[in-house]
C-alpha positions as MATLAB code, in Angstrom:
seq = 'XXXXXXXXXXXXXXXXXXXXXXXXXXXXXXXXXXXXXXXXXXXXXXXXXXXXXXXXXXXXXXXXXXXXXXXXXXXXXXXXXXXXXXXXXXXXXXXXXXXXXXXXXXXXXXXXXXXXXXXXXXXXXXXXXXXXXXXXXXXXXXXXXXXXXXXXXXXXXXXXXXXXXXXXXXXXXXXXXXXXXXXXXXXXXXXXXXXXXXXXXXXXXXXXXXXXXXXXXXXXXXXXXXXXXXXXXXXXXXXXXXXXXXXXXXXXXXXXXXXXXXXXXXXXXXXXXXXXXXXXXXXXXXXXXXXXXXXXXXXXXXXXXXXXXXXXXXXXXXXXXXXXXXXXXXXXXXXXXXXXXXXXXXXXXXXXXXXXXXXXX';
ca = [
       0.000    0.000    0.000;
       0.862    3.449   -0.467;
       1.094    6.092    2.317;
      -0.385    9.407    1.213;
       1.856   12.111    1.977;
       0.645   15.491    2.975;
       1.237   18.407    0.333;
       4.244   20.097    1.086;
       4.014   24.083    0.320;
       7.471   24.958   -1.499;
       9.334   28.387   -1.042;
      10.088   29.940   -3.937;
      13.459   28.789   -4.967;
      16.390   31.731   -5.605;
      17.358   32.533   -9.035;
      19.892   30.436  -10.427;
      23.997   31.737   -9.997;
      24.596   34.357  -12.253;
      28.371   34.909  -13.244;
      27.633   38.714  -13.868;
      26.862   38.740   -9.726;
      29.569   36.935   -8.990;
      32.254   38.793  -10.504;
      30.860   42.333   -9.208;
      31.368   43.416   -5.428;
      29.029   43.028   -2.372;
      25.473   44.120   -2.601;
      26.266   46.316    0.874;
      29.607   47.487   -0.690;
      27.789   48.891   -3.811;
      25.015   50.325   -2.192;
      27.365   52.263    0.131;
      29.238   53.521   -2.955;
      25.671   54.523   -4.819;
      24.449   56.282   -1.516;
      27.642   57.983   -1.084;
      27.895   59.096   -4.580;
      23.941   60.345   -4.668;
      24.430   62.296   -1.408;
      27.549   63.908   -2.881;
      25.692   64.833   -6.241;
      22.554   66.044   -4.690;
      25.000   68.467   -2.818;
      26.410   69.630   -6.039;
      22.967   69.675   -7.604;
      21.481   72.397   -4.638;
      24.226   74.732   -4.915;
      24.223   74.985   -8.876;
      21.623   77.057  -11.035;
      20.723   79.987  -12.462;
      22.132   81.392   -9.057;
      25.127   79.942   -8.018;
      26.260   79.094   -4.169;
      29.779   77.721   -3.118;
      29.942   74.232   -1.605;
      30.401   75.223    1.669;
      27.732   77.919    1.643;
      25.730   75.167    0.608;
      26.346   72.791    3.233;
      26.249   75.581    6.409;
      22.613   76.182    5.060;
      21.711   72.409    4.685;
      23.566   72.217    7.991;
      21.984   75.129    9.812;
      18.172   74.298    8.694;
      18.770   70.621   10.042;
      20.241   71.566   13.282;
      18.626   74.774   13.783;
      21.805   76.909   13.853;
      21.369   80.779   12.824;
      23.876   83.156   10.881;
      23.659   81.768    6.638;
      23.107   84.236    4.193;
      18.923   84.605    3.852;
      18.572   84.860    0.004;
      21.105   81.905    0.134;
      18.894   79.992    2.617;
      15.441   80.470    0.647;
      16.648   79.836   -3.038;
      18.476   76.201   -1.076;
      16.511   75.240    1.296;
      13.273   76.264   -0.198;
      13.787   75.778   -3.885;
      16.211   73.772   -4.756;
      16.536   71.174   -1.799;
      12.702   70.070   -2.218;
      13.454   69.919   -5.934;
      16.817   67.397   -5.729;
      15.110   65.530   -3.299;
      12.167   65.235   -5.617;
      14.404   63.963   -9.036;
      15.884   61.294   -6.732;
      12.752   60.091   -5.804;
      11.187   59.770   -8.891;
      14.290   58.429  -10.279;
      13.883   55.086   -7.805;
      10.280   55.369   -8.313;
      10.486   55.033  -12.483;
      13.611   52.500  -12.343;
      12.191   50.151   -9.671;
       8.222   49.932  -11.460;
      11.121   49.292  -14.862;
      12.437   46.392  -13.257;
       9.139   45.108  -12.021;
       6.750   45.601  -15.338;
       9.870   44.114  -17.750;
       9.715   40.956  -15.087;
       6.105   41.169  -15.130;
       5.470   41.288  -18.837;
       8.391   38.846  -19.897;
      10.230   41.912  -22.185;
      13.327   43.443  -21.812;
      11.802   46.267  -23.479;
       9.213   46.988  -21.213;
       8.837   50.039  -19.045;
       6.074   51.892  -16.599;
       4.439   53.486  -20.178;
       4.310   50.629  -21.415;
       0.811   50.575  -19.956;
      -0.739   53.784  -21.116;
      -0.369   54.632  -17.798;
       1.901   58.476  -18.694;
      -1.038   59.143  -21.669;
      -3.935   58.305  -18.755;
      -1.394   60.929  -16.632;
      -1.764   63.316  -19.157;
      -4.831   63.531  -20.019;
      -5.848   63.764  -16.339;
      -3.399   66.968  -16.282;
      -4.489   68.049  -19.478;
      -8.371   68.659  -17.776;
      -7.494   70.119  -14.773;
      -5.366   72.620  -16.636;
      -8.000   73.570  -18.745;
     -10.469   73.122  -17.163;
     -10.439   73.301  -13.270;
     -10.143   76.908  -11.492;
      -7.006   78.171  -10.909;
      -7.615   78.624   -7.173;
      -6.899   75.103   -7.186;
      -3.350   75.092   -8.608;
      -0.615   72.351   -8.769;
      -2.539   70.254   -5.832;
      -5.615   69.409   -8.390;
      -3.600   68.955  -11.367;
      -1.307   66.224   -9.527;
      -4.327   64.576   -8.194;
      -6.285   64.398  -11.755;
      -2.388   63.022  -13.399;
      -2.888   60.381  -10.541;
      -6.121   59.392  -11.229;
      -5.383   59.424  -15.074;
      -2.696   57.115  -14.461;
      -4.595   54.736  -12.076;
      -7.542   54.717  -14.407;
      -5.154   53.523  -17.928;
      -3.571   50.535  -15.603;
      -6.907   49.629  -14.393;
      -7.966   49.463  -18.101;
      -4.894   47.849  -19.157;
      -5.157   45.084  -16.738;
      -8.897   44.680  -17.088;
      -8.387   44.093  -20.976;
      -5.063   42.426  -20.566;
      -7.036   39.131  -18.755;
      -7.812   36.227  -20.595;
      -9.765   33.329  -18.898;
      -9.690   35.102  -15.553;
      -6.031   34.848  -15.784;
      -3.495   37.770  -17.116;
      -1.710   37.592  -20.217;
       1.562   39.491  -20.353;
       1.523   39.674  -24.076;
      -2.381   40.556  -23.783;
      -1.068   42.785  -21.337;
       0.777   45.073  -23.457;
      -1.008   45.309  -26.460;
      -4.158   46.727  -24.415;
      -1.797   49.233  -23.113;
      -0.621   50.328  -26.157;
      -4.063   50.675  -27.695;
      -4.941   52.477  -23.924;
      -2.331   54.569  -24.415;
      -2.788   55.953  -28.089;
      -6.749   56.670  -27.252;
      -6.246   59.028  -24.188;
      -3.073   60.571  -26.402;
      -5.703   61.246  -28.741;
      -8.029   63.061  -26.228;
      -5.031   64.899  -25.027;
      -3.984   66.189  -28.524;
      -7.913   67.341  -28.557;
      -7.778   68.771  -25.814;
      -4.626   71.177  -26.409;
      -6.079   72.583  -29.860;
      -8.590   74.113  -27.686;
      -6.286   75.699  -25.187;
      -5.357   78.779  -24.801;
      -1.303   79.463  -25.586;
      -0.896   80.241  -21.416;
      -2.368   76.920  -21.080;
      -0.775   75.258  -23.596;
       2.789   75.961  -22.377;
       1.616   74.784  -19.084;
       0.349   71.600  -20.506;
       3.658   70.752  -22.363;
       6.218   71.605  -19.723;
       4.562   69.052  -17.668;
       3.987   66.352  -20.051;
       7.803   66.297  -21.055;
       8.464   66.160  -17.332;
       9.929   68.393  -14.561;
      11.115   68.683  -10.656;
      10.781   72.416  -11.102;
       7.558   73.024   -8.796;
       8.721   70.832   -5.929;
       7.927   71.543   -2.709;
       8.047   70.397    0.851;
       4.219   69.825    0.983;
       4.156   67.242   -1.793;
       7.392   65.269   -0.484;
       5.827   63.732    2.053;
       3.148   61.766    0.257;
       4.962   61.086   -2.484;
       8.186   59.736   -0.665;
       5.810   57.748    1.761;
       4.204   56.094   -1.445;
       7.439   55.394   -3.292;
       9.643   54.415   -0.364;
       7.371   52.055    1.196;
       5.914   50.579   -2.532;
      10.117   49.934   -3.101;
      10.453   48.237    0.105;
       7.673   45.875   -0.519;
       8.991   45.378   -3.978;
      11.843   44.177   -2.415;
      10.677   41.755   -0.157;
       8.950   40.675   -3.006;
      12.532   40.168   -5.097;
      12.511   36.372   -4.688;
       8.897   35.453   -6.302;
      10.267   37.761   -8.845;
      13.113   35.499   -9.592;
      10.610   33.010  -10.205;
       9.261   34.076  -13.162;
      12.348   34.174  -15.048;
      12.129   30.373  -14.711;
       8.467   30.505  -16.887;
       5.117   30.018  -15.189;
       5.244   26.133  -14.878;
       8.682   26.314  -12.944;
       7.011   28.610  -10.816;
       4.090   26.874  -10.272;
       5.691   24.103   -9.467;
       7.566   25.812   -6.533;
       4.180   26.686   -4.925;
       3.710   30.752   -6.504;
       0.302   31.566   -7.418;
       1.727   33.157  -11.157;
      -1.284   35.085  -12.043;
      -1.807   36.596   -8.477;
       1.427   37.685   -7.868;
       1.577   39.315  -11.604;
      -1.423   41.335  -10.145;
      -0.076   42.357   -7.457;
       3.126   43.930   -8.964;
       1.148   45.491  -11.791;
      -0.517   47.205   -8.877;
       2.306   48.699   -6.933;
       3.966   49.543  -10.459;
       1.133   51.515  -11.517;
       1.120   53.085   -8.333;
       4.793   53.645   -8.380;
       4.459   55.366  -12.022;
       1.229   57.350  -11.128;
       2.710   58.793   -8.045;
       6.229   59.894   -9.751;
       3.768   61.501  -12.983;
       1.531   63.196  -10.500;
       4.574   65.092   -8.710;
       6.809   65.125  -11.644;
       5.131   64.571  -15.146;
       6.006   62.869  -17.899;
       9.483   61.676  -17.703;
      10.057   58.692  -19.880;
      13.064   56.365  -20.240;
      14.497   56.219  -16.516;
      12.503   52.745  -16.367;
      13.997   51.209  -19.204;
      17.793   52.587  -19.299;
      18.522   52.237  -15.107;
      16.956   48.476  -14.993;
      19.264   47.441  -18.028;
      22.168   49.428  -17.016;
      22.318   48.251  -13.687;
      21.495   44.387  -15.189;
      24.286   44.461  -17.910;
      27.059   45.117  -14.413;
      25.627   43.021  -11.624;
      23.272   40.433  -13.506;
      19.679   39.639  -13.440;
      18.727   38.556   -9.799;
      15.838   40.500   -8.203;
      17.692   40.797   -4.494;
      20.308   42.591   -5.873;
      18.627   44.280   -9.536;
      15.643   46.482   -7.057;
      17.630   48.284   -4.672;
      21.053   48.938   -6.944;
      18.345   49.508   -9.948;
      16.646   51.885   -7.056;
      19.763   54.111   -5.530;
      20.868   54.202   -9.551;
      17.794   55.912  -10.557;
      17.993   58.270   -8.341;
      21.657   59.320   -8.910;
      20.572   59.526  -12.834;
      17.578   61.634  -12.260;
      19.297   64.071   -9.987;
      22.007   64.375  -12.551;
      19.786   64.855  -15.203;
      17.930   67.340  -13.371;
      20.889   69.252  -12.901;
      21.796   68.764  -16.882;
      18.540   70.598  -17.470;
      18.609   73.550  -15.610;
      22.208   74.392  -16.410;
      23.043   73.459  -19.659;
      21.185   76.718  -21.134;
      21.174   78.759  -18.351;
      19.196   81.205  -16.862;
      16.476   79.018  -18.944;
      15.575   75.980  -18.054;
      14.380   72.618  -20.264;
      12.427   69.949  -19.318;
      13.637   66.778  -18.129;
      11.743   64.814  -20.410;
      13.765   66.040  -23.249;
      17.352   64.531  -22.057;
      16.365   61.582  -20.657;
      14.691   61.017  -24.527;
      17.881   62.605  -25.829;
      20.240   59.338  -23.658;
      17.253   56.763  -23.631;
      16.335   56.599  -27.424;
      19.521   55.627  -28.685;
      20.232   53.368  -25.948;
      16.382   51.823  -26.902;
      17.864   51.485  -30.427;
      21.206   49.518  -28.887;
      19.476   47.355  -26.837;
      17.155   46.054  -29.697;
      20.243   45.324  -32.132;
      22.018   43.669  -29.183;
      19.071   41.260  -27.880;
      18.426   38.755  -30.454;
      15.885   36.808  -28.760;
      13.440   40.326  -29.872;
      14.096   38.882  -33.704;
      12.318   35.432  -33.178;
       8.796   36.953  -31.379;
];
């Protein structure tokens, strides 16, 4: 006779080694170096602009406003501490927020390709932005146009993943094609809407939708670093089921995760990762698909180590290109949108020639 054995409930297994991990250093050792390098450019990044402060003005201002300490130069202390200080600490934010939702969506969706647009969520964002510009009263300002880019954005991922099911279950490939379609409708109402705005309003409209940190300020860091912070963290804990789907569903199933569940649940805190950055920061494509890839080509392609370096990375490039932006034609200033296009469509354009498993789907 044979003994029937209870059902044993597997952990998800790790990924398997990866010789790009290997070879590079430490996770703790590169994180330090990140962290220290991001705290040294966001220095550099407060005390440059239109209006230029030395280093160590900078830091007795940063110094005196955290400790309470008296005797900085005022004009010095409002254009740092109340301009440009919520501003840095904005990029760097929604530099982890695009590059982590990157990592998640291309795991998500099985493409290398992928990233947070890839769901119509920035046209949803738009078009949200695009009606409270034109249409809401200006006694409102930046606090109804932020929430109306968030709902935007929540409302093209809830479309996208409504459509994207097949059989109850969700279909990466499905996925993506909905968003696309998603994504070219509300770009439509969008262009419809800007014909009929005024040219005050239409400047407005296109500054944000290219994407910029310039209207940061203290009241909107708190929400949006409690969302992004605490969405990354989860992501992370989250890093081993991720592994699992690089093995294909039936591995995974096999080692006890529920596939289709846990693909919901990251589309989720993507989407809400991506409409939080566009809601603070606008349209600001191409951190989500050059960080993840950068950061995978150097220290390989496991989750544990791929979310927080892809994380710290995205905020050091956003900062950087933040500062790009606002000194490279000074005293004017350009969107962000329109460098991180400028670096990210080329590099789009490598990575296709270079990944040869894109030529057989």
């Amino acid at each position: 006779m044979t003994r029937a054995t209870a059902p044993v409930t597997r952990r998800p297994a790790p990924a398997p080694a990866d010789p790009k991990a290997r070879a590079a250093p430490p996770l703790p050792l590169l994180l330090l170096g990140l962290t220290l390098a991001l705290l040294a450019l966001m220095l550099v990044a407060v005390g440059v602009g239109s209006v230029s402060v030395p280093p160590d003005e900078t830091w007795r201002v940063v110094l005196a406003q955290l400790t309470g300490g008296t005797g900085t130069d005022p004009v010095h202390t409002q254009i740092i501490w109340d301009f440009r200080v919520p501003r840095v600490l904005l990029a760097a934010l929604a530099g982890t927020g695009l590059a982590v939702a990157g990592v998640v969506l291309q795991a998500v969706v099985a493409n290398p390709i992928a990233d947070p647009y890839v769901l119509g969520v920035s046209s949803g964002a738009a078009l949200g932005a695009v009606l409270a510009l034109s249409f809401l009263p200006l006694t409102i300002g930046w606090i109804g146009v932020s929430s109306a880019a968030f709902l935007g954005a929540v409302l093209s991922a809830g479309l996208a993943f409504l459509l994207g099911r097949r059989a109850g279950r969700l279909a990466p490939t499905r996925l993506v094609l909905s968003g696309v379609a998603i994504g070219y409708l509300f770009l439509a109402a969008t262009s419809y809407l800007q014909l009929r705005a005024t040219p005050g309003e239409l400047r407005s409209v296109m500054f944000w939708m290219l994407g910029s940190v310039s209207g940061a300020s203290w009241q909107q860091l708190p929400v949006a670093a409690t969302v992004i912070l605490t969405t990354t963290a989860a992501l992370v804990l989250l890093a081993r089921r991720l592994n699992t789907l690089l093995m294909g569903d039936e591995s995974a199933t096999a080692l006890g995760v529920d596939v289709h569940r846990l693909r919901a649940v990251l589309l989720v805190l993507a989407a809400l990762l991506t409409g939080t950055v566009i809601a603070v920061a606008g349209g600001i494509g191409f951190v989500g698909l050059v960080v993840p890839h950068l950061v995978r080509l150097s220290c390989g392609g496991d989750h544990r180590r791929l979310l927080p370096l892809a994380a710290v990375t995205g905020a050091v490039y956003l900062v950087a290109v933040d500062l790009l932006s606002r000194t490279v034609d000074r005293p004017n200033e350009l969107p962000i949108g329109i460098f991180t296009a400028l670096f990210g469509a080329p590099f789009f354009l490598w990575l296709l020639r270079r990944n040869t498993s894109l030529d057989a789907a």
